[in-house]
N, C-alpha and C positions, 0 to 999 in steps of 0.2 A: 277686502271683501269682494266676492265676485256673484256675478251675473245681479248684479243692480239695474233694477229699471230706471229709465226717464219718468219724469212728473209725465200725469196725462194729456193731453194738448190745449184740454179744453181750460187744465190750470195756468197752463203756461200760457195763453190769451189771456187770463183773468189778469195774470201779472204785468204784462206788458200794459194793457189796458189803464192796471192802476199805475202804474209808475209813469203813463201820458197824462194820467188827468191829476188827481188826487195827491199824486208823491210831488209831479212838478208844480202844483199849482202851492204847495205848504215846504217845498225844498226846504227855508230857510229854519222850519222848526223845525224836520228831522234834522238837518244839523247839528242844529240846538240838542237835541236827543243825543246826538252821537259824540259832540263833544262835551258836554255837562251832564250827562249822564242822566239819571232817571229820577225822579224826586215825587213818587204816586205819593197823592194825598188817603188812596184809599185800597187798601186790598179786599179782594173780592173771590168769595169763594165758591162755587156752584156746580151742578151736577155736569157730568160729561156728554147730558143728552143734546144732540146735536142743535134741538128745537129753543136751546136755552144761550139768547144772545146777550150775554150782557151789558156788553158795551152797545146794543143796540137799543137794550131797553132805558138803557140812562142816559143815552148819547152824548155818550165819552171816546173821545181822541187816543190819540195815540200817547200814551206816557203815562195817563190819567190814574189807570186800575193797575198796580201789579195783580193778578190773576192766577188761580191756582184752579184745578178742576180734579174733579173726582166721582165713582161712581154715591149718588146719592149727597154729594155734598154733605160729606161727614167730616168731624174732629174727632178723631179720637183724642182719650183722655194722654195728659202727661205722662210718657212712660220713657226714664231714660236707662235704657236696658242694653245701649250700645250697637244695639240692630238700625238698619235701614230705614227711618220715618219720612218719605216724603211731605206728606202733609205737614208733619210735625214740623220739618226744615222751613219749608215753606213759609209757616207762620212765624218760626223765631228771624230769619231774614226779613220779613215783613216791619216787624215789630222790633228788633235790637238793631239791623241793619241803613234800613230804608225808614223808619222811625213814622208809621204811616199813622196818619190821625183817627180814621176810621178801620175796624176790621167788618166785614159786612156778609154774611151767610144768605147767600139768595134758592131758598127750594123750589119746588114747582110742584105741580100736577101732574099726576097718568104719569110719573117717576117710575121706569121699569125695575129700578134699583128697592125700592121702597117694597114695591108690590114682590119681588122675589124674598126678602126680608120676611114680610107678613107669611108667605109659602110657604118658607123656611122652619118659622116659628110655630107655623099651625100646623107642622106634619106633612103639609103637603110639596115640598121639596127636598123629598131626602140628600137626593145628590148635594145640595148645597152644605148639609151637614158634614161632608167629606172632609176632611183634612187639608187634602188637596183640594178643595176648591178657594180659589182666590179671591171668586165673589162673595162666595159665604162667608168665612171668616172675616172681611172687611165689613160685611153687614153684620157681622157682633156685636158692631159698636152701635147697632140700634135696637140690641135686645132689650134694654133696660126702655127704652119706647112701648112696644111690644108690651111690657108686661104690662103696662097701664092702660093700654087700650085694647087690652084682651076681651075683655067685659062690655065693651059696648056692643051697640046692634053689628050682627055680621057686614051691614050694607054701608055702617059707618066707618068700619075699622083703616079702613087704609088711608083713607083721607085724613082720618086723626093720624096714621104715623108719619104721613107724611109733614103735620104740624108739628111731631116729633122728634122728625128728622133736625131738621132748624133749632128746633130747642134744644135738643141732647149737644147736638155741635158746639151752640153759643155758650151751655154750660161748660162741657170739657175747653173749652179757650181759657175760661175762669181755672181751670186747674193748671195750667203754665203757668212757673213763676215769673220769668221774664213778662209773660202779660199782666199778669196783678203788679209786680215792683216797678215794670217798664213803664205803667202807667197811673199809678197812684199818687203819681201828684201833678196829671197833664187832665186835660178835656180831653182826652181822646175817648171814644167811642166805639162798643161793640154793636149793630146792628144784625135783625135778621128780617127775611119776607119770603113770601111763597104766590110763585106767577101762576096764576092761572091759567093753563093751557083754554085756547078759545078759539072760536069760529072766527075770521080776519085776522088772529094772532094777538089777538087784545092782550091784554095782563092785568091784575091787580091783585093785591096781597091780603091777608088776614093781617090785624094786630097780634102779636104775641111777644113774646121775651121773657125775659127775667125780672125780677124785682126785689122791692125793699121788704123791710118784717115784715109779718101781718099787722103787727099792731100799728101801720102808719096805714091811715084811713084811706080809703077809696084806691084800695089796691087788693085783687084776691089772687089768688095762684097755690100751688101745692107746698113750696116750701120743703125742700130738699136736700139743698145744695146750697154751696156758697152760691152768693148772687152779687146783680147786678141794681143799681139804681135805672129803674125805667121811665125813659120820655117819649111819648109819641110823637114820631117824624114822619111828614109827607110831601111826597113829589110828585104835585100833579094825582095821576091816577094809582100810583105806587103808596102803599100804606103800610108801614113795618113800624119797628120798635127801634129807639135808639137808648143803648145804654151805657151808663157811667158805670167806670170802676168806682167800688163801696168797700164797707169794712166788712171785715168776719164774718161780722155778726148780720149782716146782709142776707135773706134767703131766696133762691129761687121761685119766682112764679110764673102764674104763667094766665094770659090775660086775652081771652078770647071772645072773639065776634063782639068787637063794642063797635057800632056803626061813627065812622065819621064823623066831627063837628060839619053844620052846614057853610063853614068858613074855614076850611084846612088849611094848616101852617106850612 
């Protein structure tokens, strides 16, 4: 390859920096990292906006999250067509390789990925409908969002798909079979959350996920899709949904703005 730039200076200080304080003061686990290899308890999936730190909002170490990103934190559904699936890879390494107890879908707010979707689907970006557009066609995988939150108020809509974003995702994981067989007889755990972009950088999530039938009481949602058994998990000021793999006969739901216990778990 030629005419390769150098990193800019300012990264190159950054690096120096961490490899005097932070790399020499924990040597002895990157080590450990480099020669025992990587053992994440938790894969974590989230938008490629730059505002969106994961490992900052959970604060997690080095080794902790394997880590996948993408525009709008999507899964597309299972499709084994022989073509190129990043994501897809991704999450079968997650889950057949690295054997991670949680898979975890983190969305967010003011999502530029989300809002060009909505554009898209209302007429208002044609370009995106292009063929060659590489944004567009990845935001296909939130049409089926889209169509359910067409109908509400204009002023509502995107904030609802961005609650869609997360849902559609966490559902199409439910369509690998590696994830259904890989974990139908572990506690492992699908989650999903959406940060709230905010003044000082705060965050916290809506409840949502997936769920069991209707007919198991005190649970509503639409009912869709294969699902998931849902249990409310919280961290501090993070509020998502954790879910169990279930049977078949399990449906999607989907379970919105229920305010916190005044004693969160």
């Amino acid at each position: 390859m030629h005419n390769l730039s150098p990193l800019p200076q300012y990264l190159i200080k950054r690096y120096h920096g961490w490899k005097a304080t932070s790399y020499n003061e924990n040597a002895a686990w990157f080590r450990r990292l480099a020669t025992e290899g990587q053992r994440p308890r938790a894969m974590v999936i989230s938008c490629c906006d730059s505002r969106v730190h994961v490992t900052s909002i959970f604060g997690a170490d080095s080794g902790e999250f394997f880590i996948h990103r993408n525009i709008a934190n999507l899964v597309p559904a299972y499709a084994p067509d022989g073509l190129q699936h990043g994501t897809s890879a991704a999450v079968e390494y997650a889950v057949a390789a690295l054997k991670v107890a949680h898979l975890i879908v983190v969305g967010h707010t003011n999502c530029g990925g989300v809002q060009g979707c909505h554009a898209m689907c209302s007429g208002a970006a044609p370009e995106l409908e292009e063929k060659t557009s590489f944004v567009g066609r990845w935001m296909d995988i939130l049409r089926p969002g889209y169509d359910r939150v067409k109908d509400l108020p204009a002023e509502d809509q995107v904030s609802a798909l961005e609650r869609e974003a997360v849902l559609v995702s966490l559902e199409n994981l439910l369509t690998f079979p590696f994830v259904r067989s890989g974990w139908s007889m572990t506690s492992a755990r699908a989650h999903c959350c959406r940060q709230r972009m905010a003044a000082g950088g705060g965050c916290r999530s809506d409840p949502y996920g997936v769920g069991p039938p209707a007919d198991d009481p005190g649970w509503i949602g639409r009912g869709d899709a294969p699902g998931l058994r849902v249990e409310p998990v919280r961290h501090g000021g993070m509020i998502g949904i954790g879910a169990k793999t279930g049977s078949d006969s399990m449906r999607a739901a989907m379970a919105l703005a229920t305010p916190p216990p005044s004693n969160p778990v």
